[in-house]
N, C-alpha and C positions, 0 to 999 in steps of 0.2 A: 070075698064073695063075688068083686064083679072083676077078678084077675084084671087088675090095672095097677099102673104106679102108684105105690104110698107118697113117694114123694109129690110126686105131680097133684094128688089131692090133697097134700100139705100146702102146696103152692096155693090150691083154688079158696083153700078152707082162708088164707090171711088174708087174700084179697077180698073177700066175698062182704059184700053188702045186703041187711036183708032186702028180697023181694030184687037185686039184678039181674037185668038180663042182656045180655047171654051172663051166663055163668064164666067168671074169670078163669081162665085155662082147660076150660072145658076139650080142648081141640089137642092138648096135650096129653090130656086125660086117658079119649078116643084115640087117640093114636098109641098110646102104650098099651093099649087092650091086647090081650092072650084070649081070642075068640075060640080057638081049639082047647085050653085050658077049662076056659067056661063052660060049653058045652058037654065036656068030659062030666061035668055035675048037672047040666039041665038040658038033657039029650032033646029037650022039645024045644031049645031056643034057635031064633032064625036067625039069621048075618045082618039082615036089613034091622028087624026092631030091635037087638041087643044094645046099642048105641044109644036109644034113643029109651028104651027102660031103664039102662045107666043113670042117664041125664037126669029123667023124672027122680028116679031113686037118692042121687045125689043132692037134687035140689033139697028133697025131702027130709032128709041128714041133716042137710044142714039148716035149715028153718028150722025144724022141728026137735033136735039134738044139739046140735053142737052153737048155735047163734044163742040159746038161751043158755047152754052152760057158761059159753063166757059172758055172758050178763050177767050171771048168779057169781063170776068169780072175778066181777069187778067192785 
């Protein structure tokens, strides 16, 4: 959805603590972004706030999806 490395979000997802900030690996994240890729699907997104809807989005993932699935499969 947000043309970035899988890896590089595998990386953030193991480090990530609920509620840290910054976001572990975040800057690795942002730096693998395919912002011509993105845009190819949301012809209304800008350079400046794609980075930064990433981010919010991400954080969101993972508080809200992935921190409680591994609580549920501990």
């Amino acid at each position: 959805e947000w043309f970035v490395s899988e890896k590089e979000l595998h990386a953030s997802n193991l480090q990530y603590m609920p509620g840290e900030d910054p976001i572990p690996n975040m800057k690795a994240i942002i730096n693998s972004k395919d912002y011509e890729g993105y845009k190819a699907n949301h012809p209304e997104a800008k350079p400046f706030k794609y980075p930064q809807e990433m981010k919010r989005a991400w954080r969101k993932m993972l508080d809200d999806e992935l921190i409680p699935l591994e609580n549920e499969l501990r």
